[in-house]
C-alpha positions as CSV (number, residue, x, y, z in Angstrom):
1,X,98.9,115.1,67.6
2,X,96.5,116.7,64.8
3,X,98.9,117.0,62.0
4,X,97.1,119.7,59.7
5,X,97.3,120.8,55.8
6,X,100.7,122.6,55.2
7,X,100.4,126.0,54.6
8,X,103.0,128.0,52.7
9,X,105.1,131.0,54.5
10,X,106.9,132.9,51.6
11,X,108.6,130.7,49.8
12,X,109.2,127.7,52.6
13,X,106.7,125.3,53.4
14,X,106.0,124.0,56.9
15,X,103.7,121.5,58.5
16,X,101.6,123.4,61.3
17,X,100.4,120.7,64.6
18,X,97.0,120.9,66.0
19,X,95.9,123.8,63.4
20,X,93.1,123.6,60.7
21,X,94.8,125.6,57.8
22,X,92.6,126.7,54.6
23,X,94.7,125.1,51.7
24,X,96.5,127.4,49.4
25,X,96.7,130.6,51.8
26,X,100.3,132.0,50.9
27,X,101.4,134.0,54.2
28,X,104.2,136.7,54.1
29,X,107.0,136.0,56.6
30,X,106.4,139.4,58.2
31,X,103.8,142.0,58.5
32,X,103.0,145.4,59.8
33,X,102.1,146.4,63.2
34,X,101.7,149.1,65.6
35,X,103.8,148.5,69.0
36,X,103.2,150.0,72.1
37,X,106.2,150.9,74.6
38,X,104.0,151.5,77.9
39,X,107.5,152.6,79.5
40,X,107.8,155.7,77.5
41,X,104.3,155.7,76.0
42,X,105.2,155.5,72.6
43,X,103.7,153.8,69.4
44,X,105.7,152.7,67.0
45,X,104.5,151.2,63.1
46,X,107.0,148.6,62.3
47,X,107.3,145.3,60.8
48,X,107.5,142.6,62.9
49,X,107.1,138.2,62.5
50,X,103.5,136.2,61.9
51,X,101.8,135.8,65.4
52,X,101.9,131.8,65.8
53,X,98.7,130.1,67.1
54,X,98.6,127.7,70.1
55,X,96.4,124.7,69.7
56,X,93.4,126.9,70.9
57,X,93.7,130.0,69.1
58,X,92.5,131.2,65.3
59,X,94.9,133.4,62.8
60,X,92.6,135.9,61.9
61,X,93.7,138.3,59.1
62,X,92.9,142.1,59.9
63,X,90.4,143.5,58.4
64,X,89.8,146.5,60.9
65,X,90.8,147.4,64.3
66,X,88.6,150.2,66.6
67,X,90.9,152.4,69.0
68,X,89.8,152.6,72.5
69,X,90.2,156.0,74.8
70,X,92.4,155.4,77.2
71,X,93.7,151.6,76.2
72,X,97.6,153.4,76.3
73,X,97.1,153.6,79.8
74,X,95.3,150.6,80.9
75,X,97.6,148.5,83.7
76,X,99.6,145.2,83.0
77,X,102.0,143.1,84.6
78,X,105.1,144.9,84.8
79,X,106.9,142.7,82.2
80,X,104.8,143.1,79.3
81,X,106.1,146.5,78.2
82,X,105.7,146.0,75.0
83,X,101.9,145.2,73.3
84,X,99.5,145.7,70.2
85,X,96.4,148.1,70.9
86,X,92.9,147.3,69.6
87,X,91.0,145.3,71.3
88,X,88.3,145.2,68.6
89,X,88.5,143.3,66.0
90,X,86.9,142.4,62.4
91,X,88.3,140.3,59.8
92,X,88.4,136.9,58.0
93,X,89.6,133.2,59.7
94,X,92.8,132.1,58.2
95,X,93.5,128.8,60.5
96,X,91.2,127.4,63.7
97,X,91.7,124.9,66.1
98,X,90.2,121.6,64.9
99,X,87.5,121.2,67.5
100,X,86.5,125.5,66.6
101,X,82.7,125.9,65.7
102,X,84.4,128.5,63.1
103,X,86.0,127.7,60.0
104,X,88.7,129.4,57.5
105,X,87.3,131.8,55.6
106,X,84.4,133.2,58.5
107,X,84.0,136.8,58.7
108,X,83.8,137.2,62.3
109,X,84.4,140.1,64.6
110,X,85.5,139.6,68.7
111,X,86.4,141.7,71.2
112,X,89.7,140.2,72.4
113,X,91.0,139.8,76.3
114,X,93.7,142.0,77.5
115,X,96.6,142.3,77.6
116,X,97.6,139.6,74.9
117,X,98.3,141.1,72.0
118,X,95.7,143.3,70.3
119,X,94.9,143.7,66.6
120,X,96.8,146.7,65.4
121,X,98.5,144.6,63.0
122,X,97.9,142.6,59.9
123,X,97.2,139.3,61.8
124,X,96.3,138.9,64.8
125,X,95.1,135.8,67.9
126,X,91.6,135.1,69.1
127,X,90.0,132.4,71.1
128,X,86.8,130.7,70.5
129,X,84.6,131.9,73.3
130,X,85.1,135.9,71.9
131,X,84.4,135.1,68.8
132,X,80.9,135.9,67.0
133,X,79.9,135.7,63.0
134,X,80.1,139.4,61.7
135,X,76.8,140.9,61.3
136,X,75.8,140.1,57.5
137,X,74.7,143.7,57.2
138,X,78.1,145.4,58.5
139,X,81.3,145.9,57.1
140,X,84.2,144.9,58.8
141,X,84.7,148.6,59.7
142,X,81.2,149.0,60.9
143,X,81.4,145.5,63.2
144,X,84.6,146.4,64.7
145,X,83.4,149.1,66.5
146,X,80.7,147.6,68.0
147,X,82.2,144.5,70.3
148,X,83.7,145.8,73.6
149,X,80.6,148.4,73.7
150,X,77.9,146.5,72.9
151,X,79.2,143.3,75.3
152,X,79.8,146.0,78.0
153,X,76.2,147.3,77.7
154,X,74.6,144.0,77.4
155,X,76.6,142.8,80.9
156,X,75.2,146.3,82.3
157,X,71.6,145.7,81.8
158,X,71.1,142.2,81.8
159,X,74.0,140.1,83.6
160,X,75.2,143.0,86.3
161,X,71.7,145.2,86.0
162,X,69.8,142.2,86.4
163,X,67.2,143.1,84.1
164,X,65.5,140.7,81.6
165,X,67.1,140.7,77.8
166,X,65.1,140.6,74.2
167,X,64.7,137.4,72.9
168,X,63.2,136.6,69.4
169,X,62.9,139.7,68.4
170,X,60.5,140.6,71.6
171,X,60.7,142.9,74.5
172,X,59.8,141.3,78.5
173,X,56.5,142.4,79.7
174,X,58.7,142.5,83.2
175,X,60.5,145.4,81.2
176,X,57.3,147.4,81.0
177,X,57.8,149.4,84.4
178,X,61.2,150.0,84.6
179,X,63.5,152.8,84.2
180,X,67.4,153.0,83.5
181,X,69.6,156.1,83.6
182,X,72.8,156.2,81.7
183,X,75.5,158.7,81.8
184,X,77.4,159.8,78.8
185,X,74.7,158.3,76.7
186,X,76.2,159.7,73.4
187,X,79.5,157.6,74.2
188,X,80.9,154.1,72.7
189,X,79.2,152.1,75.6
190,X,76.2,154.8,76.0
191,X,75.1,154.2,72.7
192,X,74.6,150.9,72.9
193,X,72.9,151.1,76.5
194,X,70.2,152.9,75.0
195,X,69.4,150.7,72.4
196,X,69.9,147.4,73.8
197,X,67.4,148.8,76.9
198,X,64.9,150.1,74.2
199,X,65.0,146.6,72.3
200,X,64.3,145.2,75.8
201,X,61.5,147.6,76.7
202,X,62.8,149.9,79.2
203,X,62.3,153.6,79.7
204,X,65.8,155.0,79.0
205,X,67.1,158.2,80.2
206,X,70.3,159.1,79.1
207,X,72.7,162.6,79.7
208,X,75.0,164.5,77.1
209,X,76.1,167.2,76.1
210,X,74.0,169.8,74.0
211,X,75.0,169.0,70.8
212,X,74.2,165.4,71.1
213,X,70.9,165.5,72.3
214,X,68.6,165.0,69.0
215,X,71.7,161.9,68.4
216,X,70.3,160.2,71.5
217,X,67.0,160.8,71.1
218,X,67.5,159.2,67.2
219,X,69.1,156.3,68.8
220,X,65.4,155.3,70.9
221,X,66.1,157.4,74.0
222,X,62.6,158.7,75.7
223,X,64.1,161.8,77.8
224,X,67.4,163.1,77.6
225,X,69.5,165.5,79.9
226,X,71.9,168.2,78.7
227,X,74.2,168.0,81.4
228,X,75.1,171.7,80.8
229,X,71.7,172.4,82.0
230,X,70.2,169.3,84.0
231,X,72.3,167.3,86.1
232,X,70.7,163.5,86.8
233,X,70.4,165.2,91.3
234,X,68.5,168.1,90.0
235,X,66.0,166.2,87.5
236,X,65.1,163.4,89.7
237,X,64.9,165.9,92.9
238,X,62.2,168.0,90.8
239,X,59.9,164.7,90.7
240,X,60.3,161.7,92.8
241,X,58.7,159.7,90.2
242,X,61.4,159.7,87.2
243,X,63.9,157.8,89.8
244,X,65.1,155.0,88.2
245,X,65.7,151.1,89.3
246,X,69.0,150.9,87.4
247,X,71.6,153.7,86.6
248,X,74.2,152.7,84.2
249,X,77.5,155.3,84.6
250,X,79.6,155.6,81.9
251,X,81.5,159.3,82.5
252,X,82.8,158.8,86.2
253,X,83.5,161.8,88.6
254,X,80.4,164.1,89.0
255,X,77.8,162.3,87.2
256,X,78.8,159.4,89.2
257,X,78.0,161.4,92.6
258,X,74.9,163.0,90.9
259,X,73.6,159.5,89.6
260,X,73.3,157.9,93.1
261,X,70.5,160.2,94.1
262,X,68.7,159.3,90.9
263,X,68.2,155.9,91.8
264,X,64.8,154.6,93.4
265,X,64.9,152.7,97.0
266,X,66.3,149.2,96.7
267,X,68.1,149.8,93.0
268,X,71.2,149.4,91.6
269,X,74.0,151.9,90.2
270,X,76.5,150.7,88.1
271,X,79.8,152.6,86.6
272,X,82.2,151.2,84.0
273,X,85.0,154.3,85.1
274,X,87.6,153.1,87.2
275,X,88.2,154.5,91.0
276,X,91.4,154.9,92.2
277,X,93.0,151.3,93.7
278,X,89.7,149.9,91.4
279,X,87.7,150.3,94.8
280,X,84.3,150.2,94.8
281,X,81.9,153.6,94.4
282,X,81.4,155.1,97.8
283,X,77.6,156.5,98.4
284,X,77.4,160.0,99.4
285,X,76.1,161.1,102.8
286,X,72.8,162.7,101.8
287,X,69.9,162.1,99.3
288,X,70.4,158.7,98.4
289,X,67.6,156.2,98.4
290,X,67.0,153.6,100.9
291,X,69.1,150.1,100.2
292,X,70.6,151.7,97.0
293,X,73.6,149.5,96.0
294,X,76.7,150.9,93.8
295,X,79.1,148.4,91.6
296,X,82.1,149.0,89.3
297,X,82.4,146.5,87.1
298,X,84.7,145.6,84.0
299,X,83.4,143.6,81.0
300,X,84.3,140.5,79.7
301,X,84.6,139.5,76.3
302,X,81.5,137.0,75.4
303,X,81.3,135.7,72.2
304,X,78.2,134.3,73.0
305,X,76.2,137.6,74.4
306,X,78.2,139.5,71.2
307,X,75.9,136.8,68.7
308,X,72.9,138.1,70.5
309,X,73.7,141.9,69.7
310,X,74.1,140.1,65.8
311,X,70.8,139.1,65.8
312,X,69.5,142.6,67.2
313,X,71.9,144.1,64.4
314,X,70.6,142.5,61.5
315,X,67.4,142.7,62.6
316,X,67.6,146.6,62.1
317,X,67.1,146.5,66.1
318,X,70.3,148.0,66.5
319,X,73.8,150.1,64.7
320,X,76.8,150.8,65.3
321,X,78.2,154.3,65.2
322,X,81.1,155.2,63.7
323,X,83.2,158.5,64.4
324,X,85.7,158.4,61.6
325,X,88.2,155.5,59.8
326,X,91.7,155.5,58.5
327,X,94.2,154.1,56.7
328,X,96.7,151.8,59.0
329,X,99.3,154.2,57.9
330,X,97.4,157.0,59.3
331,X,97.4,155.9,62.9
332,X,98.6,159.1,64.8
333,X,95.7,161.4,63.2
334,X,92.9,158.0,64.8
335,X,94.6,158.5,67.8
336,X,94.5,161.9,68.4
337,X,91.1,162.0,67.9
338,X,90.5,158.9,70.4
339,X,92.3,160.6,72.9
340,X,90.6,164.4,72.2
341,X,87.7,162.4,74.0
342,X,85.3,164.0,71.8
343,X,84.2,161.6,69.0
344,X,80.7,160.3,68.6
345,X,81.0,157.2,68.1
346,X,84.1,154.9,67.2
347,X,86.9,155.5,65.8
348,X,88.1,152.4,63.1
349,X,91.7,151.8,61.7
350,X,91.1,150.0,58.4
351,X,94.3,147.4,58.1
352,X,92.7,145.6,54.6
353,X,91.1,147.7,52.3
């Protein structure tokens, strides 16, 4: 066994096994944290004991934590009926595991797998493989919104989509001719669908509501749809030539139906927005293209493809959008605006300030 540094936990001192500790951190025996009962869907901010790391996991202390619409709801096994939201995390290394490319003291961000424990507390658990350095041009409330987004765009377009990603800094020449769609392009995961496909060279097309449009346009789309207006049927029925080879749903329902006829022969729609039972999308009777596939997909956490969309980051390539950040304390007010389903952007719970 790895026998590490001590560390000290209020006043009593304990050796931790298989743990690289930064000497002198003084942790408190408790902390703060908001608990989830998915039985009667309430959240509670209480106090509750230090999260203790396996041999594979980092003690990261909380810098910020990004609420995600509809993460109240999302299913688990039936005996975990009590959790910590936030899935998104930013904040600084306190122990790692002794083999861990990071260190004590890293500022890293990481989007973290569910349903273990999220980071709506103080200190939270995260494994090697989701974590990434945080962008050295973000604050830890600018890079915690950006992880389950930006990973979920990048597996769109270039893992699930197919299509070829920026490397160095440069854009495919195989990139040149095509065309992507995306649905709720002013959204968490839209937002970073257009930019990741305009840093890889793609003609983007996104939908949104009126207000948003100039947004999306800032954010490197080349044509945008108010949906109000212009549904993706109706635009790509009026000229056979703006079909697209990939469509990238991120709102579900209508513009899922609307986005299949949008699609060129032999391409690809994708949609993050669960079906019922998690089945896959069905392709309507009429106006579809020949050999047009549809996938649902859910993300996975990649450290890896997250250091990527760092590099794009601090390149000026990309940015995150943030919607609006609070104090820990002032949890309710973050969620009701995650769950009004109308913020642009992310919205950030600050737990260090």
């Amino acid at each position: 066994l790895y026998l590490a540094e001590s560390v000290t936990v209020s006043r009593l001192t304990r050796p931790l096994v298989c743990i690289l500790i930064m000497s002198n951190v003084t942790l408190p025996e408790s902390m703060k944290a908001l608990v989830h009962n998915f039985e009667t869907q309430t959240l509670n901010f209480t106090s509750v004991d230090l999260p203790t790391p396996s041999p594979t996991e980092h003690l990261l202390r909380v810098h910020a934590v990004t609420l995600s619409a509809g993460e109240l709801f999302w299913e688990r096994p039936e005996e975990l009926n009590e959790s910590v939201p936030g899935v998104d995390v930013a904040g600084e290394i306190v122990s790692s595991p002794p083999e861990s490319r990071f260190r004590p003291g890293d500022q890293v961000y990481a989007r973290t797998q569910f349903p273990r424990p999220g980071a709506a507390r103080e200190y939270t658990l995260v494994l090697e493989h989701e974590l990434a350095l945080k962008p050295s041009n973000l604050t830890a409330v600018e890079a915690a919104t950006v992880p389950m987004s930006a990973e979920t765009a990048w597996q769109a377009l270039f893992v699930q989509g197919g299509l070829s990603a920026p490397e160095n800094g440069k854009k495919p020449e195989e990139n040149a001719s095509k065309r992507v769609l995306v649905t709720g392009a002013s959204g968490g995961v839209g937002i970073w669908v257009v930019q990741l496909a305009k840093a890889a060279g793609l003609y983007v097309v996104g939908t949104c509501g009126p207000s948003n449009k100039e947004f999306v346009l800032g954010l490197g789309a080349d044509d945008v749809l108010d949906y109000s207006k212009t549904g993706p049927k109706e635009w790509a029925a009026a000229d056979e030539t703006r079909k697209v080879d990939l469509a990238i749903d991120c709102v579900g329902g209508n513009s899922l139906k609307e986005s299949w006829t949008a699609v060129k022969d032999g391409g690809l729609l994708l949609t993050i927005v669960p079906l019922p039972d998690y089945v896959q999308p069905t392709k309507p009777s009429e106006g579809v293209g020949k050999d047009v596939t549809g996938v649902f997909f859910i993300m996975t956490e990649n450290g890896a493809q997250l250091e990527k969309c760092t590099t794009l980051i601090e390149a000026g390539t990309c940015r995150p959008v943030l919607d609006s950040v609070w104090k820990f304390e002032e949890w309710e007010k973050a969620f009701e605006i995650v769950n009004g389903k109308h913020a642009r952007g992310k919205v950030v719970l600050q737990i260090k300030e």
